[in-house]
C-alpha positions in Angstrom: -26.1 193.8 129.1 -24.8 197.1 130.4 -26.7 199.7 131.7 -25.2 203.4 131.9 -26.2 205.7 134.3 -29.0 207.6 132.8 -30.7 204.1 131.5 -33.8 204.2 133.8 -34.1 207.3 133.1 -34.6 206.7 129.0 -37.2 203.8 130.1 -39.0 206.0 131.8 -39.2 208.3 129.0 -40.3 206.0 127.0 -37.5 205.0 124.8 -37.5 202.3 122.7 -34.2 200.3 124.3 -31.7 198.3 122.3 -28.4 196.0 122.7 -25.8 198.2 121.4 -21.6 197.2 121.7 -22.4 194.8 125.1 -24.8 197.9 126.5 -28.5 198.5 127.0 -28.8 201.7 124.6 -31.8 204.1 124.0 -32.1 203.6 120.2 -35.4 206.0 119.3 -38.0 208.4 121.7 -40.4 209.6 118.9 -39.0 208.4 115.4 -35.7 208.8 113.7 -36.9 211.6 111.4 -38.5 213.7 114.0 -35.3 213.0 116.2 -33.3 213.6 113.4 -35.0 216.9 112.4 -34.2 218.2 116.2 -30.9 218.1 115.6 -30.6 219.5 112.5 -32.9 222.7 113.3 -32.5 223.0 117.3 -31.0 221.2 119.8 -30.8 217.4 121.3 -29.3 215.4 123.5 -27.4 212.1 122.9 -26.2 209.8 125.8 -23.2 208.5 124.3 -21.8 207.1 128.0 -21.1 203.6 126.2 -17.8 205.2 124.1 -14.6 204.2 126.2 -12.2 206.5 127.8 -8.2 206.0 128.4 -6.2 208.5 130.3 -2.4 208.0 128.7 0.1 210.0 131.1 3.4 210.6 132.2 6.6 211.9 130.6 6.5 209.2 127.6 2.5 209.4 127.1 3.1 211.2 123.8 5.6 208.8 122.9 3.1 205.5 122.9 0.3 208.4 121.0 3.0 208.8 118.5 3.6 205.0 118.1 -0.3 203.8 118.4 -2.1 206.5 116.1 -1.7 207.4 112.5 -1.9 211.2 113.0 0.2 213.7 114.5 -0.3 214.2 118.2 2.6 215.9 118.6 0.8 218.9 116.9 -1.6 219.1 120.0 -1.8 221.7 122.2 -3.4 221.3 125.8 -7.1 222.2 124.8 -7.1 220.8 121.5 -8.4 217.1 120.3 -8.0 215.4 117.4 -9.5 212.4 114.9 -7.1 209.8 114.4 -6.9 206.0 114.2 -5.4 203.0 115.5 -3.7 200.8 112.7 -2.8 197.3 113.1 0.0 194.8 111.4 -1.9 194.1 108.4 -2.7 197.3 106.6 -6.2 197.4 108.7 -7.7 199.6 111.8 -8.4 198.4 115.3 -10.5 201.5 116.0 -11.1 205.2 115.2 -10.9 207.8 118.1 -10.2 211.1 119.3 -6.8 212.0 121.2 -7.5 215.4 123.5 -4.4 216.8 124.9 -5.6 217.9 128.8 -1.8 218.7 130.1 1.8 218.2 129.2 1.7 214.9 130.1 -1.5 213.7 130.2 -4.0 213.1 127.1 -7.7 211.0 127.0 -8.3 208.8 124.4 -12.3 208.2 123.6 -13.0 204.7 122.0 -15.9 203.4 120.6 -17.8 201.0 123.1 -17.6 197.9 120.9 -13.9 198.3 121.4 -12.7 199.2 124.8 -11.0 195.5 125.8 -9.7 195.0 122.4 -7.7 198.4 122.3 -6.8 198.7 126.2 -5.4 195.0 125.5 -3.7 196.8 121.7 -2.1 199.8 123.2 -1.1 198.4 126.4 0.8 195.6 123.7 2.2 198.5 122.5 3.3 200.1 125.4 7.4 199.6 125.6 7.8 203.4 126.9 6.5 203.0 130.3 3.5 205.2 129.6 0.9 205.4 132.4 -2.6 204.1 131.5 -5.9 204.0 133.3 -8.7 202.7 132.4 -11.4 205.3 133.2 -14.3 203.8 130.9 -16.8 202.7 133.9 -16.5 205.6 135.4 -18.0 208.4 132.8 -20.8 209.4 131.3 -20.7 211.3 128.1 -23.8 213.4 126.7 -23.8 214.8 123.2 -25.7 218.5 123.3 -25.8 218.9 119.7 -27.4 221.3 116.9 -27.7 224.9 115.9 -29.1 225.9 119.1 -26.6 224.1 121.1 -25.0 227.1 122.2 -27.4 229.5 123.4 -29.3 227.1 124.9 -26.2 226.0 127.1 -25.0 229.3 128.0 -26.6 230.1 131.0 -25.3 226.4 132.9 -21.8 227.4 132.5 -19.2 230.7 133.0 -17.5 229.0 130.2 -17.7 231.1 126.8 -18.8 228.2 124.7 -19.2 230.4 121.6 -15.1 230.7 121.8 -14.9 226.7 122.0 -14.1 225.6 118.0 -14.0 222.5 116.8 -12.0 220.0 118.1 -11.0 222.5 120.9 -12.2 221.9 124.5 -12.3 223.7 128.0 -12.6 221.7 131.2 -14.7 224.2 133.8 -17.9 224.1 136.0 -21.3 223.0 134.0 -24.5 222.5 135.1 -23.0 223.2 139.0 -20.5 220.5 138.6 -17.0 220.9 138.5 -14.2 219.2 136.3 -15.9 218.8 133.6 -15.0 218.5 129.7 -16.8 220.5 127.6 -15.8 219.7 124.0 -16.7 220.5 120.3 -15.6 217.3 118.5 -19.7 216.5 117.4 -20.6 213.2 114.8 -23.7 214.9 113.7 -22.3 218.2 111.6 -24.9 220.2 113.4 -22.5 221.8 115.7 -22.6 221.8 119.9 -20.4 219.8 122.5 -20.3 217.0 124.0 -20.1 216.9 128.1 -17.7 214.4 129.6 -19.1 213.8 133.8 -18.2 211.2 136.0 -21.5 208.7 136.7 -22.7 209.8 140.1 -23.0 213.4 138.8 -24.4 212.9 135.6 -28.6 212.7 136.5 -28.7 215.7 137.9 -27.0 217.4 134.8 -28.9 215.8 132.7 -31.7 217.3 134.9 -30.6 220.6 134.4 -29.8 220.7 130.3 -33.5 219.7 130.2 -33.9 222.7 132.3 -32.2 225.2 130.3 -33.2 223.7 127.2 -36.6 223.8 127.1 -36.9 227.2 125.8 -35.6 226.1 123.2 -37.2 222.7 122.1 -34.3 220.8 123.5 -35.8 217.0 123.4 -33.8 213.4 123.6 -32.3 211.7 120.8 -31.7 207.9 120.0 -28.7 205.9 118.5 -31.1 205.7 115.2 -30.9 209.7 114.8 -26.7 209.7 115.8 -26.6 207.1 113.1 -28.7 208.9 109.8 -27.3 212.1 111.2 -23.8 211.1 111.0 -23.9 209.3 107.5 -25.2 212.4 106.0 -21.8 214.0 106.9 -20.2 211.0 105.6 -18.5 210.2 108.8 -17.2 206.9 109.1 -18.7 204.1 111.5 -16.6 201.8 113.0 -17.8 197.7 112.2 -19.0 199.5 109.1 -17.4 201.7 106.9 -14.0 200.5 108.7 -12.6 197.9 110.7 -9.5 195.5 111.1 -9.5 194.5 107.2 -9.7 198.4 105.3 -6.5 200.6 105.4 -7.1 204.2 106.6 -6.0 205.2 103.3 -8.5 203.3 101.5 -11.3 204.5 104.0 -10.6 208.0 102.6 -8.6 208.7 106.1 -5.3 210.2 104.6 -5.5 212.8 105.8 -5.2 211.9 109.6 -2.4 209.1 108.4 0.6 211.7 108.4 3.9 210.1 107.3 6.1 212.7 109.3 6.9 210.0 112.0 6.6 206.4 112.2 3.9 204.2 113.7 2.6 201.1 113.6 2.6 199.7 110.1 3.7 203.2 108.5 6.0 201.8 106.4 3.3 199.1 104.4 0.8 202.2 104.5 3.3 204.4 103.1 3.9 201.8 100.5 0.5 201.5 99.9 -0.3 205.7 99.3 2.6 205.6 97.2 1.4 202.8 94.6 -2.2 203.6 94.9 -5.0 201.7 96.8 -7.3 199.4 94.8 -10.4 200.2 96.0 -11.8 203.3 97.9 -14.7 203.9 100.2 -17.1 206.3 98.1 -20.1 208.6 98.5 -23.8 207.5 96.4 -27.1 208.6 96.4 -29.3 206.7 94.6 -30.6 208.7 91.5 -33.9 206.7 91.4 -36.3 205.8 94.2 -34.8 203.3 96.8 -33.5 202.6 100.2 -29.5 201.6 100.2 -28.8 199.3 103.3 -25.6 197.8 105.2 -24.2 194.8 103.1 -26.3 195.3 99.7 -24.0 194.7 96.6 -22.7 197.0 94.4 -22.6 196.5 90.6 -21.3 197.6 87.3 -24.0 198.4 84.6 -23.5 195.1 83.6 -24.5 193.4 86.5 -21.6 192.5 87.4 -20.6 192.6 91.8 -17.8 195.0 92.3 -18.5 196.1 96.2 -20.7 196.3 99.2 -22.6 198.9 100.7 -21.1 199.5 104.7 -23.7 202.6 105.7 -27.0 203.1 104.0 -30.3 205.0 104.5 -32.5 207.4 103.4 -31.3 210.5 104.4 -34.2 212.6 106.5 -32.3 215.8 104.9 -32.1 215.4 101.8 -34.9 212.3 100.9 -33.4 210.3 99.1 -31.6 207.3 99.5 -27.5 207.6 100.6 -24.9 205.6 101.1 -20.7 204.7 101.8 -19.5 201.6 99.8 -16.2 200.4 98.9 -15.5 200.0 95.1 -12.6 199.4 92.7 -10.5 203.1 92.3 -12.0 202.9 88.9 -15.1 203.4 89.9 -14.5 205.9 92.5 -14.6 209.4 90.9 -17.1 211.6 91.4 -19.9 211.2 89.2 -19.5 207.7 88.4 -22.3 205.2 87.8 -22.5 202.3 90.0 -25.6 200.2 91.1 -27.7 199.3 94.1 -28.9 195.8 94.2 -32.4 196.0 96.2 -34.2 192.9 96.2 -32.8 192.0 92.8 -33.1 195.0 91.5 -30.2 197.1 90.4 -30.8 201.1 91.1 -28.9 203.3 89.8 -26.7 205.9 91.8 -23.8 208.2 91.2 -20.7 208.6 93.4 -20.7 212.2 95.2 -18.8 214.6 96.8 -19.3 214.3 100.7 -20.4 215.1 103.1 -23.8 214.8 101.4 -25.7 217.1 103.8 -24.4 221.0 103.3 -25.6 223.6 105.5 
């Protein structure tokens, strides 16, 4: 097991610690719907310093963007990020990630921590141009400062105007008395605030100080449980869940960051594929009867008949009631449809929705 930087310091809070993607991970402090509620109504802090990081420079960086991801990076200015997602051969996706464009010739790509080997060894099997990459992964820390309160409570650690940062926009400045830093608005939870990008020998004592700042405002910290419930009531997609090497982008409901303006790897069976319809889609339920929705439950017709799998489930501390993100046959995918839950034999019923479930 891995250990970030700040991991002794969420044992000696008291956190309840978990294997998460190879690293020794804070999963809950207090409870997931306390946690949970933080975020939603004030202010809490995530360390996310598992997610992987790739610096991609040079004068053909953008050129190996272009040919990796489905979206558009050549839409990027410097001080802008963007979603996007790394297809493979066969119609699937090696990972989701964000692009941020930090010069002319110089852009980060932030990985999901289950991933990092599998796509350094992707892109660099990729890499014909002659693109630069560096591997910067072991080497940062990433906190998430998120919910309404974010903001103010952040203010006063940094010169930075963080009420002009909008989302997926960032400013590298001074924070918390260190320098260099990324300072970005690209949050999972749909609460709002930023997430802090530090290198690992500064990142204790800036932890130290968002504490400081925040306690005026109730600022506590918050587990991988919370990131996770928080996350599926926006419907955002988890990698290993909701996608992974087997679902198309396009079937994942991820169309709009697949943009057919260039070519990429696999455009041309993807285009195919938008152009002749997908089969099945990733939908939106909530469970219009009493019941908890979990990873891998089945699916069904009203006449008990399997037609998919649940990838994300819970009950949702927001709304309390049971959610969920399945994959079922396009049929079935409209909003408003019937499908069923089956929970311990019993099929529930629930009704395909609109997401993100959670509206402000």
């Amino acid at each position: 097991m891995k250990n970030t930087a700040l991991t002794h310091v969420h044992e000696g809070l008291g956190a309840k610690m978990v294997p998460f993607a190879g690293y020794n991970m804070p999963v809950q402090y207090e409870g997931v719907n306390i946690e949970h509620e933080t975020v939603r109504n004030g202010v809490g802090v995530f360390d996310v310093s598992h997610m992987g990081e790739f610096f991609i420079t040079g004068p053909n960086a953008l050129a190996l963007i272009q040919k990796v991801t489905t979206n558009d990076a050549s839409t990027l200015t410097i001080g802008r990020a963007q979603y996007s997602c790394l297809p493979n051969d066969n119609g699937g996706i090696v990972d989701d990630l964000i692009v941020y464009k930090m010069g002319e010739e110089k852009y980060l790509l932030v990985v999901n921590a289950s991933n990092i080997e599998k796509d350094w060894n992707w892109i660099s099997s990729k890499n014909d141009v002659g693109a630069e990459m560096y591997n910067a992964s072991e080497e940062y820390s990433l906190l998430a400062i998120q919910g309404p309160k974010a903001m103010e409570a952040m203010q006063s650690l940094t010169s930075v105007d963080l009420s002009a940062i909008k989302y997926y926009h960032f400013e590298v400045g001074e924070f918390a008395g260190v320098s260099d830093v990324i300072i970005s608005a690209t949050g999972y939870t749909g609460s709002g605030g930023f997430e802090i990008y530090v290198k690992n020998d500064q990142v204790e004592a800036l932890w130290n100080k968002v504490f400081e700042a925040g306690a005026a405002f109730g600022i506590k910290p918050i587990g991988l449980a919370a990131r996770d419930t928080l996350r599926l009531e926006m419907g955002f997609c988890l990698y290993g869940n909701d996608i992974n090497d087997t679902t198309s982008p396009l079937e994942a409901g991820l169309g709009w960051i697949t943009k057919f303006t260039k070519e990429f790897t696999n455009s041309e069976a993807l285009k195919k594929q938008k152009e002749e319809g997908v089969t099945r889609k990733l939908v939106g339920f909530e469970l219009t009867e009493r019941g908890i929705p979990r990873h891998d439950y089945e699916i069904t017709d009203k006449d008990g008949n399997v037609i998919g799998i649940v990838t994300s489930g819970t009950m949702a501390p927001s709304l309390n009631k049971g959610i969920g993100l399945g994959y079922v046959p396009a049929e079935y995918a409209a909003e408003g449809s019937q499908i069923f839950i089956r929970i311990r034999k019993n099929d529930i019923p629930a009704q395909v929705v609109k997401l993100p479930f959670y509206k402000k």
